[in-house]
C-alpha atoms as one frame of an Amber mdcrd trajectory, in Angstrom:
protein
   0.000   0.000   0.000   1.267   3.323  -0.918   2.044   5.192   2.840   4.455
   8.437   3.359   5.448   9.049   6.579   4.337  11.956   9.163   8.009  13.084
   8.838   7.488  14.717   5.531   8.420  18.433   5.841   5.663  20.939   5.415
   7.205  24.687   5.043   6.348  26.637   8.104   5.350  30.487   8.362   8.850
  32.120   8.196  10.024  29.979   5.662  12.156  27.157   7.768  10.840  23.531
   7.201   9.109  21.083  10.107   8.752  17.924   9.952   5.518  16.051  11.414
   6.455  13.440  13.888   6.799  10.316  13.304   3.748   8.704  12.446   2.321
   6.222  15.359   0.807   3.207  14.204  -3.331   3.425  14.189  -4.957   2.503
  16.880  -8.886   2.264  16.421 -11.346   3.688  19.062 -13.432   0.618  20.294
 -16.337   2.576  20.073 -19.707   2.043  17.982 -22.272   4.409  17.019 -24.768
   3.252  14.438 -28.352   3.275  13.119 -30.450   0.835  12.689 -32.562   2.185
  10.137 -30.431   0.794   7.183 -30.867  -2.365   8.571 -34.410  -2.071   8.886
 -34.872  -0.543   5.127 -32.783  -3.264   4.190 -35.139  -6.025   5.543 -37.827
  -3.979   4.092 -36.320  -4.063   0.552 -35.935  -7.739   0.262 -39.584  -8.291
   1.918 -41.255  -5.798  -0.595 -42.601  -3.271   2.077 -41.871   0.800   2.720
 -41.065   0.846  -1.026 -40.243   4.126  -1.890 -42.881   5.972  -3.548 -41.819
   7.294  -6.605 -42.132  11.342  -6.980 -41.753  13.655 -10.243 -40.404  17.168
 -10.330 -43.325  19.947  -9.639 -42.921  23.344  -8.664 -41.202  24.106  -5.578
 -39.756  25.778  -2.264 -36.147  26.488  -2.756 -34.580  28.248   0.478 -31.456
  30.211  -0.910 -30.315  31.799  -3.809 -27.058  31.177  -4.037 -25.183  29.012
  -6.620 -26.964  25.772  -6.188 -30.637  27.484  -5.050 -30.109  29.760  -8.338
 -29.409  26.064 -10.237 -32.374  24.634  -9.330 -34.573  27.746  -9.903 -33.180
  27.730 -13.231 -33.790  23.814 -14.085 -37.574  24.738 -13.260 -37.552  27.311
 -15.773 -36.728  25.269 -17.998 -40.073  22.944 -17.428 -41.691  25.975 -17.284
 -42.182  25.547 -13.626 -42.999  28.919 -11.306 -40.715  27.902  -7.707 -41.257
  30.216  -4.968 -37.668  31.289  -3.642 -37.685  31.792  -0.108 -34.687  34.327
   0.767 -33.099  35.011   4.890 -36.855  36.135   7.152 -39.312  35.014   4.135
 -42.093  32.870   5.595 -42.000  29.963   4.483 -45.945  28.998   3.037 -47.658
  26.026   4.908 -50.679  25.080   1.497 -47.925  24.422  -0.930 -47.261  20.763
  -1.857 -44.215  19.788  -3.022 -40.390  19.758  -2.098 -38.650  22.213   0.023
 -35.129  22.374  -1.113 -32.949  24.203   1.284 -30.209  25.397  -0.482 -28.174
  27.460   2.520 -24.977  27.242   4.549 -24.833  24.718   6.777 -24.547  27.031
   9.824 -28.102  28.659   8.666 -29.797  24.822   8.953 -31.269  25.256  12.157
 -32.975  28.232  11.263 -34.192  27.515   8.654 -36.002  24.423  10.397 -37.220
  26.406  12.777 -38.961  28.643  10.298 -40.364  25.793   8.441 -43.971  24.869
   9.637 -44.209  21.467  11.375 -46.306  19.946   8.942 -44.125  20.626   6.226
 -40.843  19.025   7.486 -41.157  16.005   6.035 -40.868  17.631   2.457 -37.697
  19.043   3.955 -34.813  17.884   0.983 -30.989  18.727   2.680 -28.238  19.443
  -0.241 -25.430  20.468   1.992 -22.080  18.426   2.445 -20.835  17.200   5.691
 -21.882  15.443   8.078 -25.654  15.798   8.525 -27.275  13.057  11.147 -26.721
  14.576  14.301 -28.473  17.508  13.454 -31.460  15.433  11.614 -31.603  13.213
  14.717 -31.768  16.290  16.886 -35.063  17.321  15.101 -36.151  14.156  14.649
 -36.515  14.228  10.503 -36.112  10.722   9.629 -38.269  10.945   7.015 -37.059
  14.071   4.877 -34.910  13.927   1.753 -30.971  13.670   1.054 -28.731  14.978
  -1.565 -25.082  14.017  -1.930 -23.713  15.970  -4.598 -21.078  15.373  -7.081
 -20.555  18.507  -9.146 -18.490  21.399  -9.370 -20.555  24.982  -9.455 -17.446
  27.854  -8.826 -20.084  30.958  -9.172 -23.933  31.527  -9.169 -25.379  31.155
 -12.822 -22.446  28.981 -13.876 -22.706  26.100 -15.723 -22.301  22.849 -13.305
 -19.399  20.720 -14.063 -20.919  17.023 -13.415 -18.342  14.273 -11.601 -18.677
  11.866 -14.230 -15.279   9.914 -14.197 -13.592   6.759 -15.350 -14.160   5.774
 -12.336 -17.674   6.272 -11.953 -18.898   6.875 -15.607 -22.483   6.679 -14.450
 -21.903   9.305 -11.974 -21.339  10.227  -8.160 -24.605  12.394  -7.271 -27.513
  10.364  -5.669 -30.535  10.740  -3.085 -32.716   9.232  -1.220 -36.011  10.191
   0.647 -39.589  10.965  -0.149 -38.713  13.868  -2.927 -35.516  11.702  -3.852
 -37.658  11.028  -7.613 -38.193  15.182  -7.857 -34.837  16.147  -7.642 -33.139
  13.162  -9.752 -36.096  14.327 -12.813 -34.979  18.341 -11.712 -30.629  17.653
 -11.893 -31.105  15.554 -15.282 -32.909  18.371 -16.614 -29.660  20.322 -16.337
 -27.756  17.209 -17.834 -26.834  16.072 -13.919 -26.648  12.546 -13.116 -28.519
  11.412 -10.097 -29.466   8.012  -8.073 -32.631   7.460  -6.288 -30.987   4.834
  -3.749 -31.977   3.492  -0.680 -30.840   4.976   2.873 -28.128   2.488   3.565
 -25.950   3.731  -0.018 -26.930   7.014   0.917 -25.084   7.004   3.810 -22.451
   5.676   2.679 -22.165   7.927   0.085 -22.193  10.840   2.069 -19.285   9.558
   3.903 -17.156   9.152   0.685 -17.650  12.300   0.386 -17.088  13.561   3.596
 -13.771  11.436   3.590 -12.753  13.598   0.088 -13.987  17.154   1.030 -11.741
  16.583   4.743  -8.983  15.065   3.053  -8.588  17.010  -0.118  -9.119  20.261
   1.715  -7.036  19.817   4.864  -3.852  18.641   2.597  -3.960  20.878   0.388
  -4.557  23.852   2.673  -1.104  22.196   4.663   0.615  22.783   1.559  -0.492
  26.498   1.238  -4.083  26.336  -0.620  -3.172  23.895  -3.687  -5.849  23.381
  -6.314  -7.787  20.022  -5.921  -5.756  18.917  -9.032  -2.815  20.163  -7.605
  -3.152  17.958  -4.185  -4.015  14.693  -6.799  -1.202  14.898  -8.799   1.957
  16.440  -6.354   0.551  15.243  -3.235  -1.353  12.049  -3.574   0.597   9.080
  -1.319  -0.065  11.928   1.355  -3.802  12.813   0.533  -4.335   8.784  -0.002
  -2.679   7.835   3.522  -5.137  10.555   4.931  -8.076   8.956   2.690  -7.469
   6.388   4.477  -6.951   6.931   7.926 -10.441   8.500   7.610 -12.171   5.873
   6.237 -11.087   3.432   8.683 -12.381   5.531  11.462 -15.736   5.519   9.600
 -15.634   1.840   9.532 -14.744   1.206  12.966 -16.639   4.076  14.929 -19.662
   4.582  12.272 -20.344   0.858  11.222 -20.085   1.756   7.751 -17.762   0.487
   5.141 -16.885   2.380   1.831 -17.023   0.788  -1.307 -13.410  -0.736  -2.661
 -11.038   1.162  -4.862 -11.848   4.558  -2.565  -8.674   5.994  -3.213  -8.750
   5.675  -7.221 -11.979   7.140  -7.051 -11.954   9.792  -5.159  -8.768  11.179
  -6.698 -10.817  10.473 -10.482 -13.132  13.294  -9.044 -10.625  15.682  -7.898
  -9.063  15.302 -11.747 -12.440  16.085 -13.008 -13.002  19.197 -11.082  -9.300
  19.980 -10.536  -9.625  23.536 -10.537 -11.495  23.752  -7.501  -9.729  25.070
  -4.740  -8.527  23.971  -1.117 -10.065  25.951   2.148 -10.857  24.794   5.433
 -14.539  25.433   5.793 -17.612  25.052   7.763 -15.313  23.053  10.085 -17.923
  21.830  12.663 -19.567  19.984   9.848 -16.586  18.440   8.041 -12.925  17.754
   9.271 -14.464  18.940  12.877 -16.927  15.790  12.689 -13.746  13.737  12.982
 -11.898  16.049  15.131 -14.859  15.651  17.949 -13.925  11.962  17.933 -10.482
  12.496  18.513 -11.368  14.786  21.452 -13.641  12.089  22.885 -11.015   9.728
  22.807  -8.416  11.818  24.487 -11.159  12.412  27.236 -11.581   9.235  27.915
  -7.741   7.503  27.400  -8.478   5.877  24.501  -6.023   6.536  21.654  -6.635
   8.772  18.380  -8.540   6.953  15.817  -6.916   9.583  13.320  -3.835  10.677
  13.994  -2.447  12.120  11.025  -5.288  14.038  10.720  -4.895  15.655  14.267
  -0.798  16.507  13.570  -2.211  18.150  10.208  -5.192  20.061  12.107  -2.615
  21.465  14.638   0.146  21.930  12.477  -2.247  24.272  10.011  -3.330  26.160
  12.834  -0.359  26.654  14.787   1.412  27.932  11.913  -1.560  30.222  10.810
  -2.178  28.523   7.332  -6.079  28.359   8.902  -8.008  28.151  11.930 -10.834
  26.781  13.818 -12.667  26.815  16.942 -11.622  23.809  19.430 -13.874  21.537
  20.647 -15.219  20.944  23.253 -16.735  17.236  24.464
């Protein structure tokens, strides 16, 4: 397997090189925190009950106009569909069927469900990345809707670069949930591939790419905000090692194991959209979802579960190449 050490030298501030130190071996936190509901749709599936029911694109509630909420607006247009954009303080109406696509920054997510009526939760469809169930199991909305989305958008109004690779030539993008049949028919109107799956790949889907947006981003902001591209091709035994590291964790803490060939995949995508750059954002819901674990296990003397993505954490902020709020557990 392809490793690099921790000792590799990442330039610090004033120019003088540091090396990480030397890389301990990985030790997994004995811990387990899973759902059951996979399990249960799972059962379901093979017995022919809780099927799905199938949905078709109809006009809408899309909460944010940014790049993707402008998107969508736009793929309605097209089917000569009249969505009713819902901007920061609009009420949100309580008569309209349909999906409710919230289209925001993950920081504005509890807000927003707090300004959306209780009856219409449930058409509640979540496009954000990171790590979303603790906040769904806080408000109880098992039964809304999930994106995980593979595309690159780099500006509102822009034409959507799809992550169709040779790796995945049928596409990345999928959903699942009561609207997942809506938005699949709304995205291939723009020419966007997108699965209607079951809970169980959904999830582990959103891992992947939680594993490729906290790896990707984190190495190449170490390395002094590299392009996507740039961290595949210069850095990629480092940004594989970290690849993973994380998926392990996810494996052995979360219950859930990725699909084989991660590594070639993920670094297909970041070839496909290789001009995207490298920042370390909305931390609490991406590298900070692992970070919390690594807290928890210091708390309670266990050892790190990711350790190589702790010396890169610390390194980045000690040396001011980003920074983050600590955690506390």
């Amino acid at each position: 397997a392809r490793r690099v050490a921790l000792s590799t030298s990442l330039p610090l501030s004033n120019g003088a090189m540091k090396p990480f130190a030397q890389r301990r071996s990985l030790s997994l936190l004995q811990m387990m925190h899973s759902s059951s509901r996979p399990t249960t749709e799972y059962f379901d599936y093979l017995l022919g009950r809780n099927q799905m029911e199938e949905t078709v694109d109809q006009p809408s509630i899309i909460i944010g106009d940014g790049r993707v909420g402008t998107m969508l607006r736009e793929f309605g247009e097209r089917r000569s569909f009249e969505d009713i954009l819902i901007r920061r303080g609009d009420p949100i109406p309580a008569d309209l069927p349909g999906p409710i696509y919230i289209c925001t920054r993950n920081d504005d997510l509890e807000s927003v469900i707090a300004q959306v009526p209780e009856e219409k939760r449930q058409d509640l469809v979540f496009m954000q990345n990171g790590q979303l169930e603790p906040l769904r199991q806080k408000y109880g909305l098992y039964d809304t809707t999930q994106a995980c989305l593979w595309f690159a958008l780099t500006r509102k109004g822009g034409k959507p670069l799809d992550g169709i690779t040779s790796e995945c030539p049928e596409g990345l993008t999928c959903v699942s949930g009561k609207w997942a049949g809506a938005l699949s028919m709304r995205l291939r109107t723009g020419n966007l591939a997108c699965e209607v799956v079951g809970e169980r790949d959904l999830r582990r889907n959103m891992f992947e790419k939680l594993v490729w947006i906290s790896a990707f981003m984190l190495v190449g902001s170490v390395h002094g905000g590299k392009t996507v591209g740039e961290v595949e091709k210069e850095h990629n035994e480092e940004v594989c090692d970290l690849i993973r590291e994380l998926a392990t964790m996810i494996r052995f803490t979360m219950s859930v194991a990725l699909k084989t060939g991660l590594e070639e995949r993920l670094c297909a995508y970041s070839r496909r959209v290789e001009f995207f750059p490298t920042a370390m954002k909305e931390f609490e819901w991406r590298n900070g979802w692992f970070y919390r674990y690594t807290k928890l296990a210091q708390k309670n003397g266990f050892p790190d579960a990711t350790p190589m993505h702790t010396e890169y954490l610390r390194y980045g902020r000690e040396n001011g190449l980003f920074t983050f709020d600590e955690i506390e557990v």
